[in-house]
C-alpha positions as CSV (number, residue, x, y, z in Angstrom):
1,X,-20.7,-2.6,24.8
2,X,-22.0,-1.5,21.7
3,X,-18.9,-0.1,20.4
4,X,-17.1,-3.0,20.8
5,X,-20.6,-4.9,19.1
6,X,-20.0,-3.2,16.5
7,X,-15.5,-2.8,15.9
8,X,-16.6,-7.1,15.9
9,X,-19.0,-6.9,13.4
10,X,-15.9,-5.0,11.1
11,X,-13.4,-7.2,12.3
12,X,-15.7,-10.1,11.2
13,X,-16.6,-8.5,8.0
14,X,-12.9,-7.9,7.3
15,X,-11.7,-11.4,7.9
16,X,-13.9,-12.3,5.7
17,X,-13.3,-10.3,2.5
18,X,-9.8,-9.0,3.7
19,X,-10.2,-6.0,1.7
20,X,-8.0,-3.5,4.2
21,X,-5.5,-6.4,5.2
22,X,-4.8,-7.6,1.6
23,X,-4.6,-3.5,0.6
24,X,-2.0,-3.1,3.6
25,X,-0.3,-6.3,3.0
26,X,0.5,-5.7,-0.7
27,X,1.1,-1.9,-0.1
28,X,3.5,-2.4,2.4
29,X,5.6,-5.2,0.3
30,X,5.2,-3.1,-3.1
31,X,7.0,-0.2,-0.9
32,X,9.5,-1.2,0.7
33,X,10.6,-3.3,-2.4
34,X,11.0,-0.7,-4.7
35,X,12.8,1.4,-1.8
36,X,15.0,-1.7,-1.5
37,X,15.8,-1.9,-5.5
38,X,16.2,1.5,-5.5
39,X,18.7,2.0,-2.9
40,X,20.8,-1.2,-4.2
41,X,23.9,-1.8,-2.8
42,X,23.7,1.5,-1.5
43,X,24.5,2.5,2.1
44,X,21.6,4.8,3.3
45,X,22.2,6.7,6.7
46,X,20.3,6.0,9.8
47,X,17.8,9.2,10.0
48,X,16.9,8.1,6.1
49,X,15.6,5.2,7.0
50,X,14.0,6.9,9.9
51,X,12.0,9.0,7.4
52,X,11.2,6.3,5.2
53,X,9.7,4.2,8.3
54,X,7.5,7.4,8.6
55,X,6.7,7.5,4.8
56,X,5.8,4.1,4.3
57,X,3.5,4.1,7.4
58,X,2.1,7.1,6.4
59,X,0.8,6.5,2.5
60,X,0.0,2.7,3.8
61,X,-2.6,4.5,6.3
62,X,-3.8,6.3,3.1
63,X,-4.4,3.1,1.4
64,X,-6.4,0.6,4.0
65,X,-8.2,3.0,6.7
66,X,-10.4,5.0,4.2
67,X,-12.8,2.3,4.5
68,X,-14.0,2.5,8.1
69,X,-16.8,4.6,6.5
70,X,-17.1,4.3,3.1
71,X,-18.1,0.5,3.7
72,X,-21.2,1.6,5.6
73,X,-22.3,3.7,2.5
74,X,-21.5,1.1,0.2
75,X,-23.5,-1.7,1.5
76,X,-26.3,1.0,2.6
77,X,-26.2,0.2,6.3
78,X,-25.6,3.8,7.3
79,X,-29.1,4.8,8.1
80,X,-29.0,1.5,10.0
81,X,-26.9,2.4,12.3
82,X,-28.1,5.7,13.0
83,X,-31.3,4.0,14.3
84,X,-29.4,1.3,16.3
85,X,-26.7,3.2,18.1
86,X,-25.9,6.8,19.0
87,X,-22.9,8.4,16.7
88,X,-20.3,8.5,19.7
89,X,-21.0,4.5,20.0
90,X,-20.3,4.3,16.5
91,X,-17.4,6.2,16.4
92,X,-15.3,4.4,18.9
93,X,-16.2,1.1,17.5
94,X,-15.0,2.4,13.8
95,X,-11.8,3.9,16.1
96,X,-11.0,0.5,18.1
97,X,-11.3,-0.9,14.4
98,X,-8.7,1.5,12.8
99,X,-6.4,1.3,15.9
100,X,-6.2,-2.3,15.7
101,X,-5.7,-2.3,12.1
102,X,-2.8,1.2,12.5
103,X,-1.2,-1.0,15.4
104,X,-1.0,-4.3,13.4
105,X,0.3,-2.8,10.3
106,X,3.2,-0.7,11.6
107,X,4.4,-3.6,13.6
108,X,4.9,-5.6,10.6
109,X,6.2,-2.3,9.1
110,X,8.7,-1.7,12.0
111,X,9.6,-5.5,11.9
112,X,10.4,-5.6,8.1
113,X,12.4,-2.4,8.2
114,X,14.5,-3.8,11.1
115,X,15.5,-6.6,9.6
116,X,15.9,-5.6,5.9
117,X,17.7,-2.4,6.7
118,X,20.9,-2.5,8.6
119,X,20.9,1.4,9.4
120,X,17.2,1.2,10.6
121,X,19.2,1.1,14.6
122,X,17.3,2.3,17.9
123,X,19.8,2.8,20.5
124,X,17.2,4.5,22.9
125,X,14.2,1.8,22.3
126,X,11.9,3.3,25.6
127,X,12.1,6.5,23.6
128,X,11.1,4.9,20.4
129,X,8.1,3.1,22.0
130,X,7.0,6.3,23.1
131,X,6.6,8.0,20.1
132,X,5.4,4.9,18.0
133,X,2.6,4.2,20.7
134,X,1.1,7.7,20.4
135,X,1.9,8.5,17.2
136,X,-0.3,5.2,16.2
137,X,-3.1,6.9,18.1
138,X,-2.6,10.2,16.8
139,X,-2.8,8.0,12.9
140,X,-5.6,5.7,13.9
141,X,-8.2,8.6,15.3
142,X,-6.8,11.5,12.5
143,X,-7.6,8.5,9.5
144,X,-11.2,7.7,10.9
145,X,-12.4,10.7,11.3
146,X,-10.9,11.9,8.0
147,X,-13.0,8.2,6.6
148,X,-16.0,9.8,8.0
149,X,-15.9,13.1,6.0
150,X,-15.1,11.6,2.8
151,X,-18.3,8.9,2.6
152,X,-20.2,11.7,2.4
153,X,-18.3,12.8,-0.3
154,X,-18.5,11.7,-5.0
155,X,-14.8,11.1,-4.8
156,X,-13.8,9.1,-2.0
157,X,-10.6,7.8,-3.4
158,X,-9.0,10.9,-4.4
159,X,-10.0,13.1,-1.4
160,X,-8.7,10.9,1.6
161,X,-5.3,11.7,0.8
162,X,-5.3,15.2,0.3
163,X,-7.4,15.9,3.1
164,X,-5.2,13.3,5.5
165,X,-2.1,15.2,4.4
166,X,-2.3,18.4,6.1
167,X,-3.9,16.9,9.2
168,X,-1.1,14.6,9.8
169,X,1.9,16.8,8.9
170,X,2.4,18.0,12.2
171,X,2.1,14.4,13.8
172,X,4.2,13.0,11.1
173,X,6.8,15.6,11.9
174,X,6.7,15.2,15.3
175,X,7.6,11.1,14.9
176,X,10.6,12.0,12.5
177,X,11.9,14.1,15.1
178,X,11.4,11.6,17.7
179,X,12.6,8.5,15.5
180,X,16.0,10.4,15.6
181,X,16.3,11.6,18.9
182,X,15.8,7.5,19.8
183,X,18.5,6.6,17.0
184,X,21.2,8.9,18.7
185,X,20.1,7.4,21.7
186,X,18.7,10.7,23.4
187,X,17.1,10.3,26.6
188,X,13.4,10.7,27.8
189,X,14.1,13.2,29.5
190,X,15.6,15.2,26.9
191,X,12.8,14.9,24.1
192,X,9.7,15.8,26.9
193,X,8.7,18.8,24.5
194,X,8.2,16.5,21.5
195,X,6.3,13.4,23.4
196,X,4.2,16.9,24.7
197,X,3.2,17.6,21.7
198,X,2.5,14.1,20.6
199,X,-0.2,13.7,23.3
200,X,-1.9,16.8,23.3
201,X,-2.1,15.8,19.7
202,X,-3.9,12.8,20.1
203,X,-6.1,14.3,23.1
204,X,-7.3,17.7,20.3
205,X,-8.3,15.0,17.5
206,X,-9.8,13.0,19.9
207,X,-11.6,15.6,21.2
208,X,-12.6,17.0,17.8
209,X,-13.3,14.1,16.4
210,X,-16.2,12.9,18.9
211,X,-17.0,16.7,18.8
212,X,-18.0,17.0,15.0
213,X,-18.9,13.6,14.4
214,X,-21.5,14.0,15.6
215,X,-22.9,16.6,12.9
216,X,-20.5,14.7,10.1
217,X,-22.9,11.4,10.7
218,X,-26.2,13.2,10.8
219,X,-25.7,15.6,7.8
């Protein structure tokens, strides 16, 4: 009940300023419009736009889910809510936060792509579901985590990235491989390795995460 006390008190605090929406928003537009002038008249091939779904999703994550921390330390409510709530509370209302935020974005992401690029074609969609529902996860817990580690930190802005990068390399991977084995229409079945490794993914940086936050928060 706390957690979800306190993922409203963000949503609430983010309606209100819409600093991560407006930083998603305009991100995401700014994107895929200079991929769209840059490509032209150009016909790009299906598994290109795959990879640029991934891309796009990927450096938007980098630029609107930094702040699930570094809010807290900025307004100086941290010690706050050491003293009101224990740090797994706090950690799965920052998480419910970032997954709603992850799971609202790529949607729009997903949507846009589909209908601005013709090439962008899922012929196995169950497949594709799959692999965007877990990968979103495997984003949403990897990005809050990696939030909480940099508010401790001089140079916030700088240091998300670099640290997100190798952390979500193998997940990012993992969805390019999936995102083309549901545009040639591949069945479940057939990809069970990948969507394996998806999962236990998500399930180790869960784990971790509620693991060391717990000395991340404290230090």
């Amino acid at each position: 009940m706390k957690a979800y006390s306190l993922f409203r008190k963000d949503w609430q605090s983010e309606i209100r300023t819409r600093y991560a929406i407006n930083a998603l928003a305009m991100f995401i537009l700014v994107t895929i419009s200079v991929i769209m002038f840059s490509i032209g008249s150009e016909k790009i091939s299906e598994y290109l736009t795959g990879g640029l779904l991934w891309v796009v999703i990927f450096f938007s994550a980098m630029s609107g889910l930094s702040r699930a921390f570094v809010s807290e330390e900025e307004r100086g409510t941290t010690m706050t809510l050491q003293l009101i709530a224990s740090p797994s509370t706090i950690f799965s209302g920052k998480l419910i936060f970032n997954l709603l935020l992850v799971f609202l974005m790529n949607i729009a992401i997903t949507i846009l792509f589909s209908i601005l690029f013709p090439s962008f074609l899922i012929k196995n969609f169950s497949l594709f579901m799959i692999a965007f529902f877990f990968g979103n996860i495997g984003i949403a817990v990897s990005s809050t985590i990696i939030a909480a580690i940099i508010s401790k930190a001089g140079s916030k802005g700088t240091l998300y990235p670099v640290l997100s990068f190798p952390i979500l390399l193998p997940l990012i991977l993992t969805l390019l491989e999936l995102t083309k084995f549901s545009m040639d229409g591949n069945a479940v079945d057939d990809s069970l390795v990948e969507i394996a490794v998806l999962v236990c993914y998500d399930v180790i940086m869960t784990t971790a995460s509620y693991l060391l936050f717990d000395f991340i928060w404290k230090e």
